[in-house]
C-alpha positions in Angstrom: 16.0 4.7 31.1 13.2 4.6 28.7 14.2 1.0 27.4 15.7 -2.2 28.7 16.6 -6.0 27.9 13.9 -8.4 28.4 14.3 -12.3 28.6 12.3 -14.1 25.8 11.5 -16.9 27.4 11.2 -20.6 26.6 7.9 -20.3 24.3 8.0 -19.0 21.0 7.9 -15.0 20.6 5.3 -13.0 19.3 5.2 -12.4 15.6 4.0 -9.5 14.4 1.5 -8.9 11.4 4.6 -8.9 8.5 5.8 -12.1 10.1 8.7 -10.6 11.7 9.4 -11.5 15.3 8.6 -8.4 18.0 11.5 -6.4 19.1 9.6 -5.4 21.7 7.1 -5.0 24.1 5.0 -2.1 26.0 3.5 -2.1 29.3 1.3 0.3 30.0 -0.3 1.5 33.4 -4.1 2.6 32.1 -4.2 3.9 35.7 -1.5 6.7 35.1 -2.9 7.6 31.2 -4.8 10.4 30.8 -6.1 9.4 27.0 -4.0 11.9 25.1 -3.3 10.2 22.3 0.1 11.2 21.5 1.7 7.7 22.2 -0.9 6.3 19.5 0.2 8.9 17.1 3.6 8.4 17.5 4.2 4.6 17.5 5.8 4.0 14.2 4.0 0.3 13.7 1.0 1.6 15.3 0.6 -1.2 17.7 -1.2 1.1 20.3 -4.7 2.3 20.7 -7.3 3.8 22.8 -9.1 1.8 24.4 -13.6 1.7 25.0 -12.9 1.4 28.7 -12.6 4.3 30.9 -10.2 4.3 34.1 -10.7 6.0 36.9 -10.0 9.5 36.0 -12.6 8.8 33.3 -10.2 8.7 30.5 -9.6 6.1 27.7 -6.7 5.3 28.1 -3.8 3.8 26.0 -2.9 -0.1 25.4 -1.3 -2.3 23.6 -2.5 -3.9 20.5 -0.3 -7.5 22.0 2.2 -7.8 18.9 4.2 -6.0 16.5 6.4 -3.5 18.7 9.8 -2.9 17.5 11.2 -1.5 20.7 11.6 2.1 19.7 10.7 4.2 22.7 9.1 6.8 20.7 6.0 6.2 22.9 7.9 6.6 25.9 9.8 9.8 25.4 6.1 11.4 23.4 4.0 10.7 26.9 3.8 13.3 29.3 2.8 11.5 32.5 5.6 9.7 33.9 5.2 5.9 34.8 2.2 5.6 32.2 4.7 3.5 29.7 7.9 1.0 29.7 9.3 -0.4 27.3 10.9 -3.3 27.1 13.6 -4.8 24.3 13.5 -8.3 23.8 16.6 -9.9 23.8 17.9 -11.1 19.8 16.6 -14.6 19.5 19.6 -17.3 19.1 
């Protein structure tokens, strides 16, 4: 399943750049990414990047800028190496 409910929480959620709340949120394994880029193209509120530091295959991999994901899954179902991204949907705030 390439998305799923998240809890909140009991602080206040992420806002992203426009002011609206996150619908989302990515975790991603830098371990599993091989740098490709094709999440980063793809994200629709391009909220990931490369990042300087290499991992151990030597790549630089994805990450997460921290706010501003809507929850899509377009970087999900774009990434060829399975495990490398999850994403979570945060549930509708009360």
């Amino acid at each position: 399943m390439a998305a799923r409910e998240a809890p909140t929480g009991a602080g206040e959620r992420d806002m992203a750049m426009d002011g609206k709340p996150d619908r989302g949120r990515v975790e991603m394994d830098s371990e599993e990414c091989k740098g490709c880029g094709l999440c980063v193209e793809a994200c629709p509120p391009k909220v990931l990047l490369l990042s300087d530091a290499l991992n151990h295959y030597g790549y630089h991999p994805a990450r997460y800028a921290g706010v501003g994901c809507t929850g899509c899954g377009i970087c999900f179902f774009v990434c060829p190496e399975p495990g490398a991204i999850m994403v979570l949907r945060l549930a509708a705030a009360a």
